[in-house]
C-alpha positions in Angstrom: 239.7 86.1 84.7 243.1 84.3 84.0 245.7 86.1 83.3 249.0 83.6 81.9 252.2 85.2 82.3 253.9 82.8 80.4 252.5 83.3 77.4 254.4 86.8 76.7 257.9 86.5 76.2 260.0 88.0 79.0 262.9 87.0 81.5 259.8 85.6 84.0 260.0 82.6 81.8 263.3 81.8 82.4 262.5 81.8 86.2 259.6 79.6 84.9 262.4 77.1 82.9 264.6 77.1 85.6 262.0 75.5 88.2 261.1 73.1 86.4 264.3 72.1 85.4 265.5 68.9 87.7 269.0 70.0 87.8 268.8 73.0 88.9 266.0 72.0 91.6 268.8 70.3 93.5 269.7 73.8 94.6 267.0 74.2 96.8 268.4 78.2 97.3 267.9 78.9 94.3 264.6 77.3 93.6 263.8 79.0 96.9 265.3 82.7 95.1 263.3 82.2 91.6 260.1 81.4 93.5 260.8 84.5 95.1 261.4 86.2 92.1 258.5 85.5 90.0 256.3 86.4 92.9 258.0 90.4 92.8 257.0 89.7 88.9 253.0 88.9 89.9 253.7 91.8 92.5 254.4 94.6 89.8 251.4 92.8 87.4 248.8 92.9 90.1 250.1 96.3 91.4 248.9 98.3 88.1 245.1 96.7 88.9 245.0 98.6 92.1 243.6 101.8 92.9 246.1 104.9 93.7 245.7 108.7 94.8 248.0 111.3 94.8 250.6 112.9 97.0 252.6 115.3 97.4 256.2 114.5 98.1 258.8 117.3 99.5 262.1 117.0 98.0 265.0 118.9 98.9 264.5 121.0 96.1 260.7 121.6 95.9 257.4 119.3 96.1 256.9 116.5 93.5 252.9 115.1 93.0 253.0 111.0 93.1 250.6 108.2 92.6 250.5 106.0 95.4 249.0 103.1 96.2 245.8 103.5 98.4 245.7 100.8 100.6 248.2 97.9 100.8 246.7 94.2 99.9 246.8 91.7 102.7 248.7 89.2 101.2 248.0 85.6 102.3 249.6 81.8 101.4 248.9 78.4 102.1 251.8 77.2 104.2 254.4 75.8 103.4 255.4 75.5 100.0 254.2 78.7 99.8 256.3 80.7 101.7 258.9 81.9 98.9 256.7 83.1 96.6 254.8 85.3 99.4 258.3 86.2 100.6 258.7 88.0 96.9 255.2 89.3 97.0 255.7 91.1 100.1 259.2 92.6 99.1 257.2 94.5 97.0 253.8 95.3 98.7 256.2 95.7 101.9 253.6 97.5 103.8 250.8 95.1 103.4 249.3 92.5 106.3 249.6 88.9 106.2 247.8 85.7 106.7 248.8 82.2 106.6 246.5 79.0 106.1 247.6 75.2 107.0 246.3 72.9 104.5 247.5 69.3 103.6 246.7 66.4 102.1 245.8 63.6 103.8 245.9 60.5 103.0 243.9 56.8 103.2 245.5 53.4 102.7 244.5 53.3 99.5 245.9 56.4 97.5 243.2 58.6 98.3 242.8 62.2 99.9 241.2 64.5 101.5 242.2 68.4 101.9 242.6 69.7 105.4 242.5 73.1 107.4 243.5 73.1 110.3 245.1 76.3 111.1 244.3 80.6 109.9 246.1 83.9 110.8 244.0 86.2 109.2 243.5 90.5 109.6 240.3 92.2 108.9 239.4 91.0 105.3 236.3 93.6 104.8 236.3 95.4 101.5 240.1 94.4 101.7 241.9 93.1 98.1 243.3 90.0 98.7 246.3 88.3 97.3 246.5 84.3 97.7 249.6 82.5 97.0 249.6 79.1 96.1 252.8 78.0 94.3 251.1 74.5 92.8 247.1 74.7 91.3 246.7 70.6 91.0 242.8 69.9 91.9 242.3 73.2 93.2 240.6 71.9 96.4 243.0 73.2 98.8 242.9 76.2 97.3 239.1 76.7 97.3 238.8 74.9 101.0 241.9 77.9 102.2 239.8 80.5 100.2 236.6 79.7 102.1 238.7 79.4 105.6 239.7 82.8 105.2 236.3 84.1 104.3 235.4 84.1 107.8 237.7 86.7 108.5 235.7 89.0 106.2 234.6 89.0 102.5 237.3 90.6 100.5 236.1 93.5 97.4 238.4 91.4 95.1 241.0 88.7 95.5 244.0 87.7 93.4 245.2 84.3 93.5 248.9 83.4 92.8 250.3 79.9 91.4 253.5 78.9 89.3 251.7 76.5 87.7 248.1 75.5 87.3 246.3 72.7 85.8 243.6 72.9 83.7 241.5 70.8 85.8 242.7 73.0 88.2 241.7 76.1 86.6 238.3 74.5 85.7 237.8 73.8 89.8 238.6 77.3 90.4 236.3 78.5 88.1 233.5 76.6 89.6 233.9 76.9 92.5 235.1 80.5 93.6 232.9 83.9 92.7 234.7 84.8 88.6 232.7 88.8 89.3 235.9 89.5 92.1 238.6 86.5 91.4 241.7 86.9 89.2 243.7 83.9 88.9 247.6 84.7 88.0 250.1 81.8 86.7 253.0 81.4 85.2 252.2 77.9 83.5 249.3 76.1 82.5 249.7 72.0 81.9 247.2 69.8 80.5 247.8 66.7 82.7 246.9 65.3 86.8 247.8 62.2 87.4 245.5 59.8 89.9 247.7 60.9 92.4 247.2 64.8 92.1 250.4 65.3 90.9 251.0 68.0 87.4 252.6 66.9 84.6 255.2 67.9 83.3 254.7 70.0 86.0 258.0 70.2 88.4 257.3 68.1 91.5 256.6 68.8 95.5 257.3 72.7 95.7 257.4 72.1 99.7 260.1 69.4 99.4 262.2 71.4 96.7 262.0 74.7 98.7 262.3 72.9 102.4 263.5 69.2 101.9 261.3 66.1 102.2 259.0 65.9 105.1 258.2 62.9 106.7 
């Protein structure tokens, strides 16, 4: 199931216009703070598919019956471009575990690559709901190959996966390739265009470098 944020109208679009928009990129603070941002906004959306039970609260004034959340998501993202979006993920879900994947592109002499793992901090996943952040769905290889990495740790009941923006090419890889019974896929965006080198269009460039700086 895909679920496109952007196509309601509400102030998460304007957090969508403003990352994409190459002038106000050059502020990598506040690319960094919208990315932020629109992950509190997938927060609250993926926070109403949860289960909840209720409890009773003691105010000073008597006792007050609230839903709550039932168990806290673990809430993973595939380093490092992902960081500011799990930041805002986890100001909501504030109780919630973490895990962190390394993956990367690496690349031949000529202009092709492959995706690699190399590193997972993981909890417990068993019967666990999962939320994986990935700010950019290009090919959707990493995200499958960091999915499957993960797995190991223990095979979640359902997992939601994050992204700004998605490709369709993306989506279509996704949907291939991971189980559609227990995946949601959340985005803000969907483009119609990869270039040969991986890259979406009109898209809004290296998330990692606009958050971070350039890398070497």
């Amino acid at each position: 199931m895909v679920r496109n944020l952007g196509a309601q109208n509400s102030i998460f679009n304007q957090y969508v216009s403003e990352i994409r928009d190459a002038v106000i990129q050059q502020d990598s603070l506040r690319f960094r703070y919208n990315m932020e941002r629109m992950g509190m906004v997938f927060a609250y959306e993926i926070s109403r598919q949860l289960e909840y039970e209720h409890r009773e609260v003691v105010t000073s004034l008597g006792v007050a019956e609230v839903p709550v959340l039932k168990h806290s998501p673990v809430l993973a993202t595939i380093l490092r471009a992902g960081l500011p979006l799990h930041k805002g993920l986890l100001n909501v879900f504030d109780r919630s575990e973490n895990a962190f994947v390394s993956a990367y592109r690496k690349h031949s002499k000529d202009g092709r690559f492959e995706i690699q793992v190399e590193y997972v901090s993981c909890p417990d996943l068993t019967g666990r709901v999962l939320i994986l952040a990935d700010p950019m769905l290009a090919t959707g290889a990493s995200l499958v190959l960091s999915y499957k990495a993960l797995l190991a740790k223990g095979e979640p009941s359902h997992t939601h996966i994050v992204t700004l923006i998605a490709s369709t090419q993306g989506l279509d890889y996704i949907k291939r390739y991971l189980p559609v019974e227990n995946v949601t896929l959340w985005v803000g965006a969907i483009d119609d265009e990869l270039t040969a080198q991986a890259y979406i269009v009109p898209g809004l460039g290296d998330a990692g470098d606009l958050a971070f700086g350039s890398k070497i």
